[in-house]
N, CA, C and O of each residue as an XYZ file, in Angstrom:
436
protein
N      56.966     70.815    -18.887
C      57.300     69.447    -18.499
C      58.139     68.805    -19.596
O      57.856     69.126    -20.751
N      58.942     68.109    -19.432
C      59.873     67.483    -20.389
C      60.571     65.853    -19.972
O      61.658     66.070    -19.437
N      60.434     65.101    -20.008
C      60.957     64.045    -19.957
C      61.763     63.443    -20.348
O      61.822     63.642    -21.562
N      62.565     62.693    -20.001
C      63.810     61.765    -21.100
C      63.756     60.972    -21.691
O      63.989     60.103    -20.851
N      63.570     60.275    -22.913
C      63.732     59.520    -23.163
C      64.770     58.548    -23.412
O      65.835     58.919    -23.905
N      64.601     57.565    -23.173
C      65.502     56.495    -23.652
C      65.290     55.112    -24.276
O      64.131     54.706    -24.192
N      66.085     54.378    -24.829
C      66.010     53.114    -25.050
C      66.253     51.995    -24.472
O      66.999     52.385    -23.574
N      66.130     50.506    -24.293
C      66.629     49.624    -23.258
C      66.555     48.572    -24.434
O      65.619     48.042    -25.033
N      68.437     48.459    -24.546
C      68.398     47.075    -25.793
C      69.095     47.681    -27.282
O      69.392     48.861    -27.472
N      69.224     46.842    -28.016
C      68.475     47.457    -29.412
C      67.081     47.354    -30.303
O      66.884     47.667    -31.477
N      66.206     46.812    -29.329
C      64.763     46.445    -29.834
C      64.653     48.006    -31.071
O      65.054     48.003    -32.235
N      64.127     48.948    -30.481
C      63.991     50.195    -30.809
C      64.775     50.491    -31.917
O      64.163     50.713    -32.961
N      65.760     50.535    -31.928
C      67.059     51.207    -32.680
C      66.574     49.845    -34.268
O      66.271     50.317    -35.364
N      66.593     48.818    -34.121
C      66.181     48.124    -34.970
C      65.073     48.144    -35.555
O      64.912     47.767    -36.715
N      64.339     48.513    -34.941
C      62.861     48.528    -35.569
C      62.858     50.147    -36.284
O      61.803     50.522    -36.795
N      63.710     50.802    -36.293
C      63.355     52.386    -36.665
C      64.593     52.333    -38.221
O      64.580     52.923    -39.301
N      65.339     51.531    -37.728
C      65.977     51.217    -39.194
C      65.264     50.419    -40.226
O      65.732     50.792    -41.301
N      64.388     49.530    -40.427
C      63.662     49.144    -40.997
C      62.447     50.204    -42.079
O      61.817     49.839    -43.072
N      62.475     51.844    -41.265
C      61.455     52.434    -41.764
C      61.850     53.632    -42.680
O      62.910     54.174    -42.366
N      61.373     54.002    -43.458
C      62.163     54.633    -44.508
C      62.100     55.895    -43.338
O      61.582     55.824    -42.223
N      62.978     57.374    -44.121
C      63.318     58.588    -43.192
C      62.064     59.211    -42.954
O      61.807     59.254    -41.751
N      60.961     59.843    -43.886
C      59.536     60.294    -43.540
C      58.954     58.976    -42.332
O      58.229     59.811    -41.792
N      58.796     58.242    -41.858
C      58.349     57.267    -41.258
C      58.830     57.619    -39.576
O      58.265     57.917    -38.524
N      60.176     57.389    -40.046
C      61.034     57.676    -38.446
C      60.670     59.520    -38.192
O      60.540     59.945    -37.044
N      60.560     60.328    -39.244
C      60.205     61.323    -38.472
C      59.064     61.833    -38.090
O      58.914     62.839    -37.396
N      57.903     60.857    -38.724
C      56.597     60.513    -37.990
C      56.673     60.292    -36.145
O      56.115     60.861    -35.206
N      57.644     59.192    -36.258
C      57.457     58.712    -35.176
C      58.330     59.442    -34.106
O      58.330     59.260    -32.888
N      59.022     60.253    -34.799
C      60.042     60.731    -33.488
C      59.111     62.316    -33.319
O      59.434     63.091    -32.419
N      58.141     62.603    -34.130
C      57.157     63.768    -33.779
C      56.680     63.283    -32.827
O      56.813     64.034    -31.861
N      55.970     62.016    -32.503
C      55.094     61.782    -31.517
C      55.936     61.758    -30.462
O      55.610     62.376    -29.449
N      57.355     60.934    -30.514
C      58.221     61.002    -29.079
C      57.957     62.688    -28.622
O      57.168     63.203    -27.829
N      58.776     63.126    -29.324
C      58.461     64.862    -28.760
C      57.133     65.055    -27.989
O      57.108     65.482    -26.835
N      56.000     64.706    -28.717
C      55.180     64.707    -27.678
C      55.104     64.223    -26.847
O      54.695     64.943    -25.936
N      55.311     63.156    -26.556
C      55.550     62.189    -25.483
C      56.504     62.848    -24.528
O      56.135     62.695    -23.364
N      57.593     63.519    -24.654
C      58.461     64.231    -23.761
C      58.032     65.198    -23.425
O      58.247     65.293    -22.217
N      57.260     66.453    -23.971
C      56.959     67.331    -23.717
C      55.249     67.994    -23.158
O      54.675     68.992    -22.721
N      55.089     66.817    -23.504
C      53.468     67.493    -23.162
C      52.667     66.620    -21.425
O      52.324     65.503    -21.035
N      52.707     67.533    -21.099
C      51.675     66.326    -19.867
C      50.902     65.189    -19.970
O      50.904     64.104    -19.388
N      50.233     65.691    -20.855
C      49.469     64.815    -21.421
C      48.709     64.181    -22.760
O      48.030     65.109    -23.198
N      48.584     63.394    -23.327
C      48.129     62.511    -24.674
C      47.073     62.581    -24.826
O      46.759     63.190    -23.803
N      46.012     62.392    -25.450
C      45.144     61.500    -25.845
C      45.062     60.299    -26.541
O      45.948     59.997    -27.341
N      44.168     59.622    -26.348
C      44.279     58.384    -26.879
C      44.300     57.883    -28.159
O      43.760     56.817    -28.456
N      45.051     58.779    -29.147
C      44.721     58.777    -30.761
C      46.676     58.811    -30.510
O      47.412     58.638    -31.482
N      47.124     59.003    -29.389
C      48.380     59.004    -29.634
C      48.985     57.907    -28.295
O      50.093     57.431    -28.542
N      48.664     57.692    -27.601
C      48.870     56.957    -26.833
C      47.753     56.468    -25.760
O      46.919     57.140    -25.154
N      48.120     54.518    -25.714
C      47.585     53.613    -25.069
C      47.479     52.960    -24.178
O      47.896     51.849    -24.506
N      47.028     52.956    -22.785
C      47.916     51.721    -22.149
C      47.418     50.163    -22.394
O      46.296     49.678    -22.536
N      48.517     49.691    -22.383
C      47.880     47.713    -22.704
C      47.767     47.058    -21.436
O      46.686     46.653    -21.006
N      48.511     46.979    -21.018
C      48.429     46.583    -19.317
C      49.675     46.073    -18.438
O      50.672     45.704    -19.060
N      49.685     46.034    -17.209
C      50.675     45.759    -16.429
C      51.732     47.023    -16.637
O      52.949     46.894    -16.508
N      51.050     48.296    -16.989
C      52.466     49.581    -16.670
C      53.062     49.439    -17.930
O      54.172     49.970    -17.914
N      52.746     48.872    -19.176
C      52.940     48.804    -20.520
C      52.072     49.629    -21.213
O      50.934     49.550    -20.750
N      52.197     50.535    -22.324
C      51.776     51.621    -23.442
C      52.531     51.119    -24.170
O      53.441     50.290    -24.160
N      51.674     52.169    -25.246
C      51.956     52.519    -26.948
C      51.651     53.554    -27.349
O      50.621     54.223    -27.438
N      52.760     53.645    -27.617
C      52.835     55.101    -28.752
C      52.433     55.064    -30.034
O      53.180     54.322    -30.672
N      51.207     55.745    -30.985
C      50.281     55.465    -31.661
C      50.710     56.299    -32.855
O      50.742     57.453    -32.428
N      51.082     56.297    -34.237
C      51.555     56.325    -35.526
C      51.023     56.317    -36.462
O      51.477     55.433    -37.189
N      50.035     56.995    -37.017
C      50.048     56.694    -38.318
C      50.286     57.602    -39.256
O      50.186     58.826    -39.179
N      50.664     56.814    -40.303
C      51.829     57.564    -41.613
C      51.638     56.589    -42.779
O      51.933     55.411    -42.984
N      51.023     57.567    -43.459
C      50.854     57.365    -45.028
C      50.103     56.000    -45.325
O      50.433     55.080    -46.073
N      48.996     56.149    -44.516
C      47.746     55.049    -44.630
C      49.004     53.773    -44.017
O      49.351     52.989    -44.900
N      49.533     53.594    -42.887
C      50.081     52.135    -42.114
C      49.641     53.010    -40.798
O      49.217     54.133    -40.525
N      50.049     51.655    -40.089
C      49.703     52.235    -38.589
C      51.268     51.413    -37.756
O      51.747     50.299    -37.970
N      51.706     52.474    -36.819
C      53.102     51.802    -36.367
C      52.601     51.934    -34.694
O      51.919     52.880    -34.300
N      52.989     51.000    -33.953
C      52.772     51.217    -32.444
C      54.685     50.971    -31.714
O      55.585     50.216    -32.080
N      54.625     51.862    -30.756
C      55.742     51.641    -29.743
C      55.771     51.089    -28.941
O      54.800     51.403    -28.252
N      56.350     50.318    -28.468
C      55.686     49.937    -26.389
C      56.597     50.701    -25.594
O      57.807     50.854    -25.766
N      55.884     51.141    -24.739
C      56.817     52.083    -23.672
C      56.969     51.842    -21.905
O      56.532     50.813    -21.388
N      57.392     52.527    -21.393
C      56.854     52.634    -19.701
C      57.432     53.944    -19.508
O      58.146     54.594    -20.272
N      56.877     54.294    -18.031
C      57.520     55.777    -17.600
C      58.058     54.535    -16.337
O      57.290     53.777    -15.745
N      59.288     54.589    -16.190
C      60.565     54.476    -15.272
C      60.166     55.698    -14.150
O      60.254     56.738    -14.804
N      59.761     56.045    -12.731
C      60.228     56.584    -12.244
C      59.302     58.040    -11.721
O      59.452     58.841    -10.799
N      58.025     57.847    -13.134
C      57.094     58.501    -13.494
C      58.235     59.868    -14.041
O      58.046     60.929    -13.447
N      59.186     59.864    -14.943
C      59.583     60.476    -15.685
C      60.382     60.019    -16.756
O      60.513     60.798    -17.699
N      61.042     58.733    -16.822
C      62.012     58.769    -17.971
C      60.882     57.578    -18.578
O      60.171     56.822    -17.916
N      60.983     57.695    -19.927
C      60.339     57.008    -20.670
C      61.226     55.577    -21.194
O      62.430     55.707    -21.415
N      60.791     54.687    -21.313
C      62.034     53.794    -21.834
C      60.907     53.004    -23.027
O      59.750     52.581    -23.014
N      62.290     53.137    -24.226
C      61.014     52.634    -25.390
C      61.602     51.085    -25.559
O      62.699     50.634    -25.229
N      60.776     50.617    -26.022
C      61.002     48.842    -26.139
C      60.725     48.641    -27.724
O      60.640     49.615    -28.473
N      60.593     47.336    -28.170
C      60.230     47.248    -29.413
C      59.105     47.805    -30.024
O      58.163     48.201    -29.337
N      59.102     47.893    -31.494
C      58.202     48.486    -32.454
C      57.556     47.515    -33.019
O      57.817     46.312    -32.992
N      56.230     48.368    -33.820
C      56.145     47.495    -35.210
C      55.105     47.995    -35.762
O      54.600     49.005    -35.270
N      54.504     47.332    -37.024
C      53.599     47.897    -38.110
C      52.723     47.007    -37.600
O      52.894     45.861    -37.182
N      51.628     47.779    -37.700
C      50.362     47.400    -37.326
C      49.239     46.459    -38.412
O      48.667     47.143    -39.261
N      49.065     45.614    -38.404
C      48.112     45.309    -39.899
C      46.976     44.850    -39.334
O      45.930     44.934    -39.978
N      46.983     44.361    -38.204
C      45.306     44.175    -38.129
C      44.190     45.208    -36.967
O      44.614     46.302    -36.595
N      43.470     44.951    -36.724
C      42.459     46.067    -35.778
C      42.786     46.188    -34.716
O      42.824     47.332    -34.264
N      43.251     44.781    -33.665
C      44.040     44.699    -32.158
C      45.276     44.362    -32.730
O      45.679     43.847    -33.773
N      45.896     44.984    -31.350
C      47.323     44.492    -31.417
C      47.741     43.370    -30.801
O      47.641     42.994    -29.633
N      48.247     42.871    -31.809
C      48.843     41.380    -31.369
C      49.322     41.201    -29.921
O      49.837     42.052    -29.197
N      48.972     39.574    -29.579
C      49.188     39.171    -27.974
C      50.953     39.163    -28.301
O      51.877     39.697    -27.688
N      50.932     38.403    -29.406
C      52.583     38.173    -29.702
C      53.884     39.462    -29.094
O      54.874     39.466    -28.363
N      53.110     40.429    -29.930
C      53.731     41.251    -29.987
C      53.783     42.065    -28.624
O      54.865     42.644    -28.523
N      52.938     42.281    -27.547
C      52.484     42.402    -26.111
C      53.461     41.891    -25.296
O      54.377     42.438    -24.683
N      52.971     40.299    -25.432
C      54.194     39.759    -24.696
C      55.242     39.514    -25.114
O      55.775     38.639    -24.432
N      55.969     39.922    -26.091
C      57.726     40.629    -26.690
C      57.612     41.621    -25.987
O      58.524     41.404    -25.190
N      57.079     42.753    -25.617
C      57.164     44.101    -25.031
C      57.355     43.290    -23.215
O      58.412     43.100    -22.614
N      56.223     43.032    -22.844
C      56.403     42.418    -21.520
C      57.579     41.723    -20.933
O      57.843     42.001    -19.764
N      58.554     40.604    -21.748
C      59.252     40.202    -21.538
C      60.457     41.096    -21.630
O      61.447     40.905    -20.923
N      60.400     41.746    -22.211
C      61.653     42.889    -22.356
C      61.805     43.754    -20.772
O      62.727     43.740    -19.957
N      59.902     44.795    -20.762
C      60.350     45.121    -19.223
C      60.625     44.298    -18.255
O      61.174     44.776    -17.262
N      60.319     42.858    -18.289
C      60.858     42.333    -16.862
C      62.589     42.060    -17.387
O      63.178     41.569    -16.424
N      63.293     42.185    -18.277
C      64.380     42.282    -18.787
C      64.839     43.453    -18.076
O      65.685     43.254    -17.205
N      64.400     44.766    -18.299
C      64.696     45.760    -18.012
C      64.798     45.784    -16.744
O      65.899     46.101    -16.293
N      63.753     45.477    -15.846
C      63.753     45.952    -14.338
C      64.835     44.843    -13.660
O      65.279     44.942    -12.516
N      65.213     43.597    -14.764
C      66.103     42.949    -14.022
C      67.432     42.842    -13.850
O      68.304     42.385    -13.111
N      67.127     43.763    -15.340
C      69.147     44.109    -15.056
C      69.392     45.778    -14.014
O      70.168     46.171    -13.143
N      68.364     46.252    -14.675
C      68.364     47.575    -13.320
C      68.492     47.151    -12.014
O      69.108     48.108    -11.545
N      68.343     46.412    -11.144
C      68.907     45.945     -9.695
C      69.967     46.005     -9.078
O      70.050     45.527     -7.946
């Protein structure tokens, strides 16, 4: 099984420049998984709600989350990032991800 990934924006692309090179290739290990494997467990991926996930990171004692969706139930589309500092993940940061997919599904029309 293999999937596509993609991006929608520059949310993504910005948030991965921010992280030094060991960091981004943390996180682009887990994409691979994310493309290739059927299935996750939940030490690597989350769902938050409304057809919204996260892709789950950690590297060198931080914790980084993705927000994602499967488009189509195959192409993945990644949305914004970020570093994790407290135990839940921020509403803030939820609804930045949320507002983006209804971004997404609205220019897709």
């Amino acid at each position: 099984m293999e999937r596509r990934i993609t991006t929608y924006g520059i949310y993504f692309k910005e948030f991965m420049l921010t992280l030094d090179d060991k960091t981004q290739f943390k996180i682009n290990q887990g994409l691979l998984l994310l493309a290739t494997q059927p299935r996750l467990s939940a030490k690597f991926v989350k769902p938050i709600r409304d057809g919204l996930f996260e892709l789950r990171t950690t590297w060198n004692g931080n914790i980084y989350r993705v927000f994602f969706i499967f488009d189509n139930g195959n192409i993945v589309v990644l949305f914004n990032g970020f570093q994790k500092k407290t135990q839940k993940t921020p509403n803030s940061e939820i609804n930045k991800a949320l507002k983006i997919k209804a971004e997404y599904y609205g220019n897709k029309k």
